[in-house]
C-alpha positions as CSV (number, residue, x, y, z in Angstrom):
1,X,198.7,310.5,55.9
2,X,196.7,309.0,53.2
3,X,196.7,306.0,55.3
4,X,195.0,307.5,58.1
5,X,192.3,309.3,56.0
6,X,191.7,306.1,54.8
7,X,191.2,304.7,58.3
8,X,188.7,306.8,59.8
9,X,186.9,306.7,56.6
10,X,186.7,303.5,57.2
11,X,185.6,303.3,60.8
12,X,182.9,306.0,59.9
13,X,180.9,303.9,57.5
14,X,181.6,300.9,59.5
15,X,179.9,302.6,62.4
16,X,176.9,304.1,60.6
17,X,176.4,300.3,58.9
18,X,176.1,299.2,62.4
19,X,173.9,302.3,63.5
20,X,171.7,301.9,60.8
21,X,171.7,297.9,61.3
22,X,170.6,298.6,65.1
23,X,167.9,301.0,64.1
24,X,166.4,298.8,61.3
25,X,166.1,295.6,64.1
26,X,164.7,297.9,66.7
27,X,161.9,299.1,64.7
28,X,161.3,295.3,63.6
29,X,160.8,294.5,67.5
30,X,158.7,297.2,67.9
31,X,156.2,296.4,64.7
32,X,156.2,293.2,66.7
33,X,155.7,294.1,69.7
34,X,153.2,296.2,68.5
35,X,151.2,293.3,66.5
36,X,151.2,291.1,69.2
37,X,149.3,293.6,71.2
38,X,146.1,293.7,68.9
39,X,144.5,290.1,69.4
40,X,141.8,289.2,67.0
41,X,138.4,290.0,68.7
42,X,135.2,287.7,68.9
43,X,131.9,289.4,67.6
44,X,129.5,289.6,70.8
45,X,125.9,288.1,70.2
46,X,122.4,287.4,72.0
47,X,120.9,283.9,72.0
48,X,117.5,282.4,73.3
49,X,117.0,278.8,73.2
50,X,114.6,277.4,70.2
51,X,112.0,275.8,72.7
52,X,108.2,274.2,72.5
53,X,105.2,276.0,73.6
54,X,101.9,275.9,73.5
55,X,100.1,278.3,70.8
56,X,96.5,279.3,69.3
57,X,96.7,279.0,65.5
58,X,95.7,282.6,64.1
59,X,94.2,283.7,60.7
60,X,94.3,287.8,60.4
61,X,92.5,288.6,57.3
62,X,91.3,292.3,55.5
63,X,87.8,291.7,54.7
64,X,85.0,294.4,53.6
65,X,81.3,293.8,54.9
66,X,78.7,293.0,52.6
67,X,74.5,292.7,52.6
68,X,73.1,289.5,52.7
69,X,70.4,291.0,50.2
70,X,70.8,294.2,48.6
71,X,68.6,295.6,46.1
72,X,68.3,299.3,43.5
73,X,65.0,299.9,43.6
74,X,63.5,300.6,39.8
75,X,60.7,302.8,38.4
76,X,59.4,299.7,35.9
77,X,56.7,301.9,34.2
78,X,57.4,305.7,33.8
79,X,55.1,308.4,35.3
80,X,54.7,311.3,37.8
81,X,56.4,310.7,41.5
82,X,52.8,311.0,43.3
83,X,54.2,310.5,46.8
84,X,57.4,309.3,48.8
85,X,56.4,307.0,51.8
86,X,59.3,307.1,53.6
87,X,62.2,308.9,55.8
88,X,65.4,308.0,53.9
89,X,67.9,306.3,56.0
90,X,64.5,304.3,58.0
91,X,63.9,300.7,58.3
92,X,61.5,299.7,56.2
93,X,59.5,296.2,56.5
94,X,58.6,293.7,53.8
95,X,55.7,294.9,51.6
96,X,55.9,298.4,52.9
97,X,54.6,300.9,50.1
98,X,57.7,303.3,49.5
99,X,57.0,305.5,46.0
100,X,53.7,305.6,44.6
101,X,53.4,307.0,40.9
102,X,50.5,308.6,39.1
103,X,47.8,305.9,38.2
104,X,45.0,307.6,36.4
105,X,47.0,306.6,33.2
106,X,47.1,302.9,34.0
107,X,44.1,303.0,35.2
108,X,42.8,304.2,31.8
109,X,44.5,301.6,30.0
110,X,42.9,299.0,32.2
111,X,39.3,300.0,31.2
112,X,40.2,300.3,27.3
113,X,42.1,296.6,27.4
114,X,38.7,295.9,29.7
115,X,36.6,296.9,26.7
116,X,38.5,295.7,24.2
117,X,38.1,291.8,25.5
118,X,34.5,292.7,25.9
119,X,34.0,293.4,22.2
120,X,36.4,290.0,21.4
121,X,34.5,288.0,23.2
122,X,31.6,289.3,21.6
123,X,32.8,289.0,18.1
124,X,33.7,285.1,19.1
125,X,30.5,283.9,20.5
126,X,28.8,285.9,17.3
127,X,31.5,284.0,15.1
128,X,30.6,280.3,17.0
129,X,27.1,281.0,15.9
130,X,27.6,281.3,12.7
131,X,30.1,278.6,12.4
132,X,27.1,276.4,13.9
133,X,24.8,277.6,11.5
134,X,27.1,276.5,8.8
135,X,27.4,273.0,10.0
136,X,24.1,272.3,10.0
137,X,23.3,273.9,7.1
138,X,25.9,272.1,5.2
139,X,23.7,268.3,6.4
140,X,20.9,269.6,4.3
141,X,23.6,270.8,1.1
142,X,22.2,274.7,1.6
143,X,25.6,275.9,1.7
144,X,29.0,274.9,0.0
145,X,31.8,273.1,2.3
146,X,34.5,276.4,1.3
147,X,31.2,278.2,3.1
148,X,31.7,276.2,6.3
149,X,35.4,275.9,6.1
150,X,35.5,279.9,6.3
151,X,33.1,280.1,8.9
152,X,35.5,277.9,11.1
153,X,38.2,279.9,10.5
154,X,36.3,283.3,11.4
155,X,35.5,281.4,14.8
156,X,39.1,280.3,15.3
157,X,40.4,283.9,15.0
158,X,37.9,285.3,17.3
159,X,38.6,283.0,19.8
160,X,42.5,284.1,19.3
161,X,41.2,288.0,19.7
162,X,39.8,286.8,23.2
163,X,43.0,285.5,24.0
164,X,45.3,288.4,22.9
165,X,42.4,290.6,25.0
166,X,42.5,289.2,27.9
167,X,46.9,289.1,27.8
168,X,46.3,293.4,27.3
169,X,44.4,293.4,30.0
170,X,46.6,291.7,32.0
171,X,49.4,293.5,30.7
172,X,47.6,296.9,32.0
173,X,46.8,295.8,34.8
174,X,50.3,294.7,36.0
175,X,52.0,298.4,34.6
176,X,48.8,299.4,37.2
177,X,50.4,297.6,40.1
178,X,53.8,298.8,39.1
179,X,52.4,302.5,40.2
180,X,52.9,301.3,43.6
181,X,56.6,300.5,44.5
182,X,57.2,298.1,47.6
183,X,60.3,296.8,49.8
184,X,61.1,293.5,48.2
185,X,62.6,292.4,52.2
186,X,63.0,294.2,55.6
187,X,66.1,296.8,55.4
188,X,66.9,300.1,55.7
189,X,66.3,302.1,53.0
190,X,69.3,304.4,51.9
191,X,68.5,308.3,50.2
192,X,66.0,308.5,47.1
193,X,67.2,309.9,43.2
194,X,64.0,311.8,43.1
195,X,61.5,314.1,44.4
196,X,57.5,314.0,44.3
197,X,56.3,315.8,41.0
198,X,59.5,314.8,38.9
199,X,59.1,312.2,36.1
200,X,60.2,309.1,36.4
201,X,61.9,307.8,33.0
202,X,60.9,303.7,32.8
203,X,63.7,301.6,34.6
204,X,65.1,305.1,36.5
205,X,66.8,304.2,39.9
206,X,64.4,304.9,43.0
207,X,66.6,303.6,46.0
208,X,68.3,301.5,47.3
209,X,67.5,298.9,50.3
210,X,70.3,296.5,51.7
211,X,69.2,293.9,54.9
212,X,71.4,294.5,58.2
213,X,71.2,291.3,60.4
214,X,73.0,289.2,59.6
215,X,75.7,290.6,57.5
216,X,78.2,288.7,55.3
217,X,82.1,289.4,55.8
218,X,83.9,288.9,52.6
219,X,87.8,288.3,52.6
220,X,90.5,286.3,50.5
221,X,93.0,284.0,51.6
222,X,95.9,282.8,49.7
223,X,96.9,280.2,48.5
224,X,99.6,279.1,50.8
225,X,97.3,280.0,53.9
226,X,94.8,278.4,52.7
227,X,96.4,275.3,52.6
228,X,97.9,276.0,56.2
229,X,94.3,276.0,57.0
230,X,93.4,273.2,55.5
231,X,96.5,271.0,57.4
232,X,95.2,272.5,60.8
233,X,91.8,271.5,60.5
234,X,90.9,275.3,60.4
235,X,88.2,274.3,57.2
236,X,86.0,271.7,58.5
237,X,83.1,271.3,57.5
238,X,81.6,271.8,61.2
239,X,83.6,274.4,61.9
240,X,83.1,274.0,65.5
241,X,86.8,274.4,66.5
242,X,87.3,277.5,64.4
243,X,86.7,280.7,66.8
244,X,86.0,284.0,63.9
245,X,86.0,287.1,65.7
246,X,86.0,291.1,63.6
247,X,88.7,293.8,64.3
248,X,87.4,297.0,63.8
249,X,88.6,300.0,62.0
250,X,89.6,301.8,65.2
251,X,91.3,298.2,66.4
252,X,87.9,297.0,68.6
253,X,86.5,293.8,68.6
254,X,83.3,293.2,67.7
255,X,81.3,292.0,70.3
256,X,79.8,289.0,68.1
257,X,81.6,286.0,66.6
258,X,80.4,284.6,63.7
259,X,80.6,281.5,61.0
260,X,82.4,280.8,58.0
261,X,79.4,279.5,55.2
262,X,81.1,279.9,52.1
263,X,84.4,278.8,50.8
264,X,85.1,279.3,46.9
265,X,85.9,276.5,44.5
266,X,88.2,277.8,42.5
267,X,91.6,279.8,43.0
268,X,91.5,283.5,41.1
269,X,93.8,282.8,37.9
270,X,95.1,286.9,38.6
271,X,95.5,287.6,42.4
272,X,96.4,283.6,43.3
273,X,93.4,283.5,46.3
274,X,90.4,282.0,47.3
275,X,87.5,283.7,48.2
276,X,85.6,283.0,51.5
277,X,83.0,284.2,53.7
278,X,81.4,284.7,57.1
279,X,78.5,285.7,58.7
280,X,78.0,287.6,61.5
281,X,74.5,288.8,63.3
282,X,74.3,292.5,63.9
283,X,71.4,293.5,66.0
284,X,72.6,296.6,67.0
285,X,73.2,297.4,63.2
286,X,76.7,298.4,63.9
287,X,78.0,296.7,60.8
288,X,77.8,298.7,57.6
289,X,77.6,297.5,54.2
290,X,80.9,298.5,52.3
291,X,82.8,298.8,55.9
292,X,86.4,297.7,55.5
293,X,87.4,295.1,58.8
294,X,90.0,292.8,59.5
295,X,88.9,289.1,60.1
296,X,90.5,287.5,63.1
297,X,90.5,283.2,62.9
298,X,91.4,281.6,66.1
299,X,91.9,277.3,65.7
300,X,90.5,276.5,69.6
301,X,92.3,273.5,70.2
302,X,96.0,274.8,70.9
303,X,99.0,272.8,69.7
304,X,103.0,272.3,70.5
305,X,105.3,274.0,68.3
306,X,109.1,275.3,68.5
307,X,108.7,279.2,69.0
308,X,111.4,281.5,68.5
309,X,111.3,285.9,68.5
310,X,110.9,287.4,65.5
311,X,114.6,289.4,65.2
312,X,116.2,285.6,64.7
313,X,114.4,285.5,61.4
314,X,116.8,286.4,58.0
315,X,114.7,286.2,54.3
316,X,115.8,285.9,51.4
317,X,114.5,285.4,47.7
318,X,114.3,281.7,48.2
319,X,114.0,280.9,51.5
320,X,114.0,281.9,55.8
321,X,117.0,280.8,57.7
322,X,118.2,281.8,61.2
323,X,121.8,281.7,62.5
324,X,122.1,279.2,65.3
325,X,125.6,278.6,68.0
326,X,126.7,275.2,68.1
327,X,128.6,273.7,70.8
328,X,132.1,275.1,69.9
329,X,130.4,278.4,70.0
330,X,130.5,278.9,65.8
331,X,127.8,280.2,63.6
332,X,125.9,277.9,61.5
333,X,123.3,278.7,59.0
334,X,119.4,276.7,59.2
335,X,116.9,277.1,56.5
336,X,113.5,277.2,58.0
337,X,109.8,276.6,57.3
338,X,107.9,279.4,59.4
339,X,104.5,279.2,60.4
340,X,101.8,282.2,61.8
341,X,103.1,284.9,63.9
342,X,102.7,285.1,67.5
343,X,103.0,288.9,68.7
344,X,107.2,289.2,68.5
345,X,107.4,285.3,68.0
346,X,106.7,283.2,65.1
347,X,106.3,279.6,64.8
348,X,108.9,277.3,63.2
349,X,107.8,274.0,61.6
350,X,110.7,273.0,60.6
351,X,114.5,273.4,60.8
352,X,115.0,273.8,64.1
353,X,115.0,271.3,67.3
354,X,114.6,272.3,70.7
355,X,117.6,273.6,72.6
356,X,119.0,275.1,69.7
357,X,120.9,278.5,70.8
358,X,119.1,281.0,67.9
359,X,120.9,284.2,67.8
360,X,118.8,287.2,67.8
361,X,121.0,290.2,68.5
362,X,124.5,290.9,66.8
363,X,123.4,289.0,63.3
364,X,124.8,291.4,61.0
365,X,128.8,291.2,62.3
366,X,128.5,287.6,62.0
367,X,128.4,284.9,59.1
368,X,128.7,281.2,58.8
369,X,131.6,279.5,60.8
370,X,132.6,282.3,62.6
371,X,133.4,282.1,66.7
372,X,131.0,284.3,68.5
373,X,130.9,285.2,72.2
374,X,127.3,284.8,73.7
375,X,126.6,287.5,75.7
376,X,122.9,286.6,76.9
377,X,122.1,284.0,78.8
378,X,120.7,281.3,77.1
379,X,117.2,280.9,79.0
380,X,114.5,283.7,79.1
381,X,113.2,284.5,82.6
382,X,109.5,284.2,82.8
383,X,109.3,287.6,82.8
384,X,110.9,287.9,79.7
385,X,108.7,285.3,78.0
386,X,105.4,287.3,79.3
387,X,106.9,290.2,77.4
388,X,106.6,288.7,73.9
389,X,103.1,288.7,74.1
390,X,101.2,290.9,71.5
391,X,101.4,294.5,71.3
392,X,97.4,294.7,71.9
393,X,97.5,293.0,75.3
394,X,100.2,295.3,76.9
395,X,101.2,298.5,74.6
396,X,102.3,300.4,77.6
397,X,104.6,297.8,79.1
398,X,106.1,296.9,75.8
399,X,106.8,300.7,75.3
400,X,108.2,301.0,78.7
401,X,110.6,298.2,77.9
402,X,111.7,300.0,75.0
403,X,112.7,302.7,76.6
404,X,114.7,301.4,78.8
405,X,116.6,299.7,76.6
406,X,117.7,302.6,74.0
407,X,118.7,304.7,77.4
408,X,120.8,301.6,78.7
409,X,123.1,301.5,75.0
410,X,124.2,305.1,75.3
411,X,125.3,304.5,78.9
412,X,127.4,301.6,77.7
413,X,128.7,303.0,74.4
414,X,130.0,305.7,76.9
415,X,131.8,303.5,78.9
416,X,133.5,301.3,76.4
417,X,134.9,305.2,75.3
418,X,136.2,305.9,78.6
419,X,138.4,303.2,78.8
């Protein structure tokens, strides 16, 4: 009996061994099966090919207009206001009487300093005379040589009296013509500090008069453009490849071009730029002194550079690099010297040869050596080309291509759900 027990104890844990054996290598098939289904997917990217084309070199610039001759008008002698000759905000010509200031002071002082040099003069030819006298007095020994030696000196100061006269009298005459206060150049005149009847404290601010054809366009460069625009010829001293066109504040161009005259020596030790300047004409006195612009510099001749879009671009602390699909379809890293931007492209000097495949969409789920599968093709239609244009030629189609592309993800983000 206790043989039997035995037995099917036996047979019992034999077959829940084998149950448990069966279990344990069907769920290790299954895991496998199960791995095997979930291949290792390729990120998907977008590519254009790094190609040569023809480009204008462009400068843009902030700049701020400034007067080729500004002036503050000063009251140099102090007085009465007698009369304002002007409408404030007029154009006023060279020599034009603006302020005129009480003269019966000056005036006054002219006629004493007048008088004054009348009586020197007098008291010098009296003092010649008697310095004559003494001479020949002295020939006959009548009068002591300290006699004659004082005499000359008496003579000597009145002729200095004359002298210092005379210098009053000009003196009062010029606080005379200072009464009258003229336009130093041809401007327009801005608003006068005072009124006719106030008092005008000497060296008291009158107005102020700034010239408005042509007007100077001031703007600062750095350094490294600066010596881009040196290497493309941008600073010559002719200038006569160097178009220099204004943007204004509500994004118009200015209707004339103008001329760079002035290019600073030296490189500002604080802000690292150098200063330079244009000149534009401005008949229709649209320009204002103080006006902020932007300064557009166009280099005529057009040159042959590698262009890429703007999305391929990566920066870092120390350098730009793009991520470029070799033949075997992996990810490799190029460090590259940029030049100016061309609307959504920018210009690559370096790094890069033509026919490289630049990848411009999917860059953040990639990395160096990684497989990718190019999505795009490789070649931009012509159309596609015209589209990278800048923003201010075509605004509407650039926003209409937009558009269309954030309604096309959602479509295809749907899709990918369904199935």
């Amino acid at each position: 009996m206790s043989g039997d027990v035995c037995m099917l104890k036996n047979r019992s844990l034999s077959f829940f061994v084998a149950t448990l054996a069966s279990v344990l290598m069907l769920n290790g098939c299954w895991k496998k099966k199960e791995t095997a289904v979930q291949p290792v997917q390729k990120p998907h990217v977008t590519v254009e090919r790094a190609a040569y084309k023809t480009y204008t070199e462009r400068f843009n610039f902030p700049a701020r207009v400034d007067a080729v001759n500004s002036v503050v008008l000063k009251a140099r002698v102090a007085g009465f206001l007698k009369d304002r000759l002007f409408e404030e905000g007029d154009i006023v010509k060279k020599g034009q009487m603006l302020f005129a200031l009480e003269r019966e002071p000056f005036e006054a002082k002219v006629a004493e300093a007048a008088a004054n040099l009348a009586k020197a003069e007098a008291d010098a030819k009296n003092a010649k005379l008697n310095y004559e006298r003494a001479l020949e007095l002295r020939k006959t020994g009548n009068i002591s040589q300290s006699t004659v030696d004082t005499r000359e000196a008496q003579n000597n100061v009145a002729k200095g009296a004359v002298l210092q006269a005379k210098a009053a009298l000009n003196l009062a005459k010029l606080d005379l013509s200072y009464t009258n206060v003229k336009a130093p150049f041809t401007g327009k005149i801005g608003l006068s500090d005072y009124s006719v009847g106030e008092y005008l404290p000497a060296n008291s601010t009158l107005a102020t008069i700034v010239s408005y054809d042509p007007m100077y366009v001031m703007f600062s460069v750095s350094e490294r453009e600066f010596l881009k625009m040196q290497s493309t010829g941008a600073l010559k001293a002719d200038g006569d490849d160097m178009a220099i066109s204004l943007v204004m504040g509500d994004s118009s161009v200015y209707r004339y071009s103008g001329r760079l005259d002035f290019t600073d020596v030296v490189v500002d030790n604080y802000t690292d730029t150098v200063k330079m300047r244009a000149e534009f004409p401005n008949p229709a006195k649209q320009l204002v002194a103080g006006q902020f612009v932007s300064v557009l510099m166009e280099y005529e001749s057009p040159v042959e550079k590698i262009v890429i879009s703007q999305a391929a671009l990566m920066s870092s602390a120390v350098s730009k690099n793009v991520y470029v699909v070799n033949a075997q379809n992996k990810v490799v890293n190029r460090i590259v010297t940029v030049g100016t931007e061309q609307g959504k492209n920018i210009v690559i000097l370096d790094g890069l040869e033509a026919g490289d495949r630049v990848i411009v969409n999917g860059l953040q789920k990639v990395r160096p050596g990684v497989e990718v599968v190019v999505d795009a093709p490789a070649v931009k239609t012509e159309a596609a080309q015209k589209a990278d244009k800048p923003a201010a030629e075509k605004p509407k189609a650039k926003k209409h291509v937009l558009r269309k592309r954030t309604q096309s993800k959602p479509v295809a983000s749907s899709a990918n759900a369904k199935k």
